[in-house]
C-alpha positions in Angstrom: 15.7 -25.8 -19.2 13.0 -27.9 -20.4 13.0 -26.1 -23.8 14.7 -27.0 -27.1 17.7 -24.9 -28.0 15.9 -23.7 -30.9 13.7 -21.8 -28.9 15.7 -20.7 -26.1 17.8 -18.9 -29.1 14.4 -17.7 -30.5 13.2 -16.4 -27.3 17.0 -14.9 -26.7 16.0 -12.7 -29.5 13.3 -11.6 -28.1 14.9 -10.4 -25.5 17.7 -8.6 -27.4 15.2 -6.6 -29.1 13.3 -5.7 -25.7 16.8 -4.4 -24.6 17.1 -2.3 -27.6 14.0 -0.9 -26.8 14.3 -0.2 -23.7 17.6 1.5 -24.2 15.9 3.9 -26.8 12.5 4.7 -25.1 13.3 3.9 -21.6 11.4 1.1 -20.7 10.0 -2.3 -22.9 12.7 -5.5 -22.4 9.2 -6.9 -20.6 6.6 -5.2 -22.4 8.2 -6.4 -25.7 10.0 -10.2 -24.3 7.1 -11.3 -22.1 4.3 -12.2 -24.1 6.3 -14.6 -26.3 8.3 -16.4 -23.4 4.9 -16.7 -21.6 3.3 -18.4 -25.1 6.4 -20.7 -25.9 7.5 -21.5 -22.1 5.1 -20.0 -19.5 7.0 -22.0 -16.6 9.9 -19.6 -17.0 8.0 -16.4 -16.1 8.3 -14.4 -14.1 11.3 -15.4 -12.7 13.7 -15.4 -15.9 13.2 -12.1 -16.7 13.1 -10.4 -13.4 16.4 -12.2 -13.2 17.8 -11.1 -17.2 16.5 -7.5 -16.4 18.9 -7.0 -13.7 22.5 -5.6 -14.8 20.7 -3.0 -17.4 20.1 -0.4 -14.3 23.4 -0.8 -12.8 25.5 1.5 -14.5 22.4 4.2 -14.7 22.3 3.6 -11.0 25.9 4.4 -10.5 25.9 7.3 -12.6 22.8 9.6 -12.2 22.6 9.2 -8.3 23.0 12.8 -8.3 19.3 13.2 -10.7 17.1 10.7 -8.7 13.7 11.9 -7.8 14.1 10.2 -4.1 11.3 11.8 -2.0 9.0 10.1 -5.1 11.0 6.5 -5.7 11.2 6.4 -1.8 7.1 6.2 -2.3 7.0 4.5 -5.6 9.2 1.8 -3.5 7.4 1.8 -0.6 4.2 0.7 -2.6 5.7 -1.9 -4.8 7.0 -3.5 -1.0 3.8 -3.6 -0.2 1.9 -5.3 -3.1 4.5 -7.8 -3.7 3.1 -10.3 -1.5 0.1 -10.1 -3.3 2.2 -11.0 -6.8 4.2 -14.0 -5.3 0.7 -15.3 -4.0 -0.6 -15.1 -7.5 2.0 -17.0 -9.0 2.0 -19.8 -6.2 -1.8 -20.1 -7.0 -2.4 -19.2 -10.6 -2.3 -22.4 -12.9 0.6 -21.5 -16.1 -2.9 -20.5 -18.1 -3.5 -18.0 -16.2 0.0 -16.5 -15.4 -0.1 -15.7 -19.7 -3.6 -14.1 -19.4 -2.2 -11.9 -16.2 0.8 -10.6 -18.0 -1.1 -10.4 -21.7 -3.2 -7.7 -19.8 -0.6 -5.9 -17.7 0.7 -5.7 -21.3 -2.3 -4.1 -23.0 -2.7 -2.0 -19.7 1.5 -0.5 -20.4 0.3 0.1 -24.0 -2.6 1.9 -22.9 -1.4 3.7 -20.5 1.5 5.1 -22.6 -0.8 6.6 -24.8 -2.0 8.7 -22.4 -1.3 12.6 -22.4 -1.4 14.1 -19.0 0.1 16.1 -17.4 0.9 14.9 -13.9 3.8 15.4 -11.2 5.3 13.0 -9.1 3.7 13.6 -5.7 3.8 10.9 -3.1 0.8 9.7 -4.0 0.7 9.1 -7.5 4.1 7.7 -6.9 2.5 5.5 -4.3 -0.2 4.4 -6.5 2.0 3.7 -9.6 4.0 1.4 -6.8 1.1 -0.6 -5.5 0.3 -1.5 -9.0 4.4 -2.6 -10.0 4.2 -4.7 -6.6 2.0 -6.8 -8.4 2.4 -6.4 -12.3 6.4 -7.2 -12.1 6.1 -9.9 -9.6 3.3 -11.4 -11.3 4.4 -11.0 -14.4 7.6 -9.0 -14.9 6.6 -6.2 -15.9 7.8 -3.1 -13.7 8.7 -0.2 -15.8 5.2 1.8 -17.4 3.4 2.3 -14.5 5.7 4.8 -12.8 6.9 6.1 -16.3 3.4 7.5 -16.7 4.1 9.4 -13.5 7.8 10.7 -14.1 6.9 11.2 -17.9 6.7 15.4 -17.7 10.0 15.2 -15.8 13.5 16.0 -17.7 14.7 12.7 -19.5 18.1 12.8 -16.8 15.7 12.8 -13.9 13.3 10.0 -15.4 16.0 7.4 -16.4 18.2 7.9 -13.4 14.7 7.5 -10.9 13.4 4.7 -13.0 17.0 2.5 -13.0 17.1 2.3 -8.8 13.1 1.2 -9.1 14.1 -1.5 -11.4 16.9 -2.9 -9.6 15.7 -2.5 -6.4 12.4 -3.7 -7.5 13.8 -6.7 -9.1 16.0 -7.8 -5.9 12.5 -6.9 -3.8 10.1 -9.7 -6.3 12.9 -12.3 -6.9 13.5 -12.4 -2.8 9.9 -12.6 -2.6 9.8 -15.1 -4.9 12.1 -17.3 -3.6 10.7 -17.2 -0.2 7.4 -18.3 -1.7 9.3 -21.3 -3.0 9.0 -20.1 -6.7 12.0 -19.7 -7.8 12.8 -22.7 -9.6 16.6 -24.1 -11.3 15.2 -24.2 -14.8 13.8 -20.2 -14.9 17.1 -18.8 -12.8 19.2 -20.7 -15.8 17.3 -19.2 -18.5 17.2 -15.7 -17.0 21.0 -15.7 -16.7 21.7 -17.2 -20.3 19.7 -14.8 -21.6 22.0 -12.2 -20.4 24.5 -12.0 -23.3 21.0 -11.4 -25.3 19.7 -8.2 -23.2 23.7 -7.4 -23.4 23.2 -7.7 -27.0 20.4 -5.6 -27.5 22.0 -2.7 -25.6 25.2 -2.4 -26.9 23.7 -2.3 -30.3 21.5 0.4 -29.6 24.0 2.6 -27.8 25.3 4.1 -30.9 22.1 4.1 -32.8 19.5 5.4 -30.4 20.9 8.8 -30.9 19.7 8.1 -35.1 16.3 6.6 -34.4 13.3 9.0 -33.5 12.1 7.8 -30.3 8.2 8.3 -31.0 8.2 6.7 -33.9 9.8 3.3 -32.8 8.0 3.8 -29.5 4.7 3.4 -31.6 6.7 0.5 -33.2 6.9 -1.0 -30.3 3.6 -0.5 -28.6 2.0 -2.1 -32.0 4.3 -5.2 -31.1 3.6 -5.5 -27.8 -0.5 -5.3 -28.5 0.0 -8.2 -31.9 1.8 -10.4 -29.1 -0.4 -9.7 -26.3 -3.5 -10.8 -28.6 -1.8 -13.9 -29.7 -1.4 -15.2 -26.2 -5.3 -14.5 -25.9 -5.9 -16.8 -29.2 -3.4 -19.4 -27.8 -4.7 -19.3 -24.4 -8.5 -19.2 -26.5 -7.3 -22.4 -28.4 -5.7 -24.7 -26.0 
């Protein structure tokens, strides 16, 4: 994989902990994992993690058909189709350097943006909006999830997990295929993204019975404060090379 095993194991944590997040607050395997695979190994992103991401919908996506907000994912979806393109051209084009930089800002954009306290619908075209913006931030860099949380955030916790899980996986499939056919999808990122599997497996199944026990604001802020200390380091490290 072109990294030690040391790190691989390091960066596996990483990712268990993302998954713990996300299974408490709803979204953050990306927000949390991404700025520390993109400092130790930035060749890996954004492949491995649209790729270690996927099976944590799945069963949501089996069992809250029934809740999905369609008329606004059928928008959300139809802008992230549209903007990928623009992501995959990024990453053909965009030197490792500035791949970090991209996904250290689409990080401190989620963390800003979470923070925010409106109260807003999910019309078709905010839904639309929040997609254009995912077309590029998770092929570019993985991330997929805070955009359109900001729009389904006033809607009943059912209806937001069960609308989000079809966007992920669907939106996942969508960036890797585009990827691929940009010819940057590459053996060493598709083996890390599915070793780190039993990781984001990890991280779930642990929070399953605790997540019930933890008060979700409070390690939400937890997290956000992580995500901005990594974030800032891959500025110094970019800053220093």
């Amino acid at each position: 994989m072109g990294i030690s095993w040391t790190l691989f194991v390091v960066l596996g944590l990483f990712v268990a902990l993302g998954s713990f997040v996300q299974r408490v607050v709803g979204f953050g395997l990306a927000v949390v994992a991404a700025p520390f695979i993109v400092m130790a190994a930035p060749d890996l992103m954004p492949v491995s993690l649209l790729i270690t991401v996927l099976p944590l919908p799945l069963v949501e996506v089996i069992r809250g058909r029934a809740y999905v907000l369609w008329r606004s994912f059928s928008w959300a979806m139809l802008g992230r189709v549209l903007t990928m393109p623009l992501g995959v051209w990024l990453v053909a084009v965009a030197s490792s350097t500035t791949i970090s930089v991209v996904v250290a800002c689409m990080v401190l954009v989620a963390v800003a943006g979470s923070f925010a306290r409106v109260r807003v619908q999910p019309t078709g075209p905010l839904s639309f909006a929040a997609g254009l913006i995912t077309g590029v931030s998770a092929t570019a860099a993985s991330i997929g999830g805070p955009f359109y949380s900001l729009v389904l955030q006033n809607q009943k916790p059912q209806q937001v997990r069960s609308t989000l899980a079809p966007f992920f996986l669907i939106g996942a499939l969508t960036s890797l295929g585009g990827l691929a056919i940009g010819g940057q999808v590459h053996s060493d990122a598709v083996v890390a993204g599915l070793a780190w599997m039993p990781f984001m497996l990890l991280g779930s199944l642990v929070a399953q019975p605790l997540r019930h026990r933890i008060h979700p604001a409070r390690f939400r802020q937890f997290m956000l404060v992580l995500a901005t200390v990594a974030a800032l380091a891959v500025f110094v490290r970019v800053a220093t090379q």
